[in-house]
N, C-alpha and C positions, 0 to 999 in steps of 0.2 A: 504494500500500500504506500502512498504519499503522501504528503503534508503538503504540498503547494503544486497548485492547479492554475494553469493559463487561459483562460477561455476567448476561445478566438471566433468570438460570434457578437450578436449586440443584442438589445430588445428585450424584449419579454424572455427569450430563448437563454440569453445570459443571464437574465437575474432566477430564473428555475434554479440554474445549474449551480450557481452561487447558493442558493436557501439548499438545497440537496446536499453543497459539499461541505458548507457551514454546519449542516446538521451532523454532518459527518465529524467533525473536528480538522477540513482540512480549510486551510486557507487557500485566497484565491487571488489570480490579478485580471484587473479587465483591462484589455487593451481597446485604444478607439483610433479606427482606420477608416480611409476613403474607398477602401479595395482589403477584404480579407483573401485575396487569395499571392500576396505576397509570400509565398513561404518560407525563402529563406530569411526574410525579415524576421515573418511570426517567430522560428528558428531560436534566433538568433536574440531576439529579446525574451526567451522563455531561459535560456541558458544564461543570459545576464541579469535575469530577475532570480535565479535557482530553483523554476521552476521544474517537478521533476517527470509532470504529464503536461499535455495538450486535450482541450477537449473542443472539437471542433462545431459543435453545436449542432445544428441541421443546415443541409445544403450542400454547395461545392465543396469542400474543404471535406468534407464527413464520407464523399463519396471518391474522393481524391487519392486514389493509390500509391503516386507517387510523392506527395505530405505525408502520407502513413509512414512510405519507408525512408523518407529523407527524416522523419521524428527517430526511428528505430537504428536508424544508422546515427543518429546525433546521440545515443542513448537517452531519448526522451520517450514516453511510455504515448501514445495513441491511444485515448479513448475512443474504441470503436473499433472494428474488426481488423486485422490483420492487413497490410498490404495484398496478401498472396490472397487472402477471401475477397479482398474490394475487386484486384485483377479477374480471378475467376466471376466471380456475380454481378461483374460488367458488361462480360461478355453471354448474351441467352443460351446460345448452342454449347459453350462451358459450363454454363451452371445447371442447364440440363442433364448432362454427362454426370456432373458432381451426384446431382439428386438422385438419378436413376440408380447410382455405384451405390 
């Protein structure tokens, strides 16, 4: 588990995720952008704030495979499925294959 959470979304969709990780005991930071889909930005200031997840809220970012594994390659945790699950369940004729096995 972690103690500090980055949330890279805005709105109503961030302050959920803040009252959920506050209930949790974890601290959070909000970031506020013109364009959440900078990601070596988002990156880059998670690792400068000691954040030790990312939670990409709903949207681009959350369905973004390559954010997932540029977070996992930074050793930063991705809330939300795996890069290897976002690539597969991107593609239908993959995730078909997946289900079927």
């Amino acid at each position: 588990m972690f103690t500090k959470l980055l949330i890279a979304n805005r709105g109503e969709i961030a302050c959920r995720i803040i009252k959920t990780a506050q209930t949790m005991g974890v601290r959070t930071i909000a970031l506020y952008s013109d364009s959440y889909l900078k990601a070596d930005l988002i990156i880059e200031i998670a690792k400068k704030s000691g954040a030790q997840a990312i939670h990409p809220g709903y949207g681009f970012l959350s369905e973004n495979a390559e954010f997932a594994r540029k977070c996992e390659q930074n050793g930063i945790s991705f809330v939300g499925p795996g890069s290897d699950a976002i690539d597969a369940m991107g593609s239908k004729s993959a995730a078909k294959n997946i289900m079927s096995k």
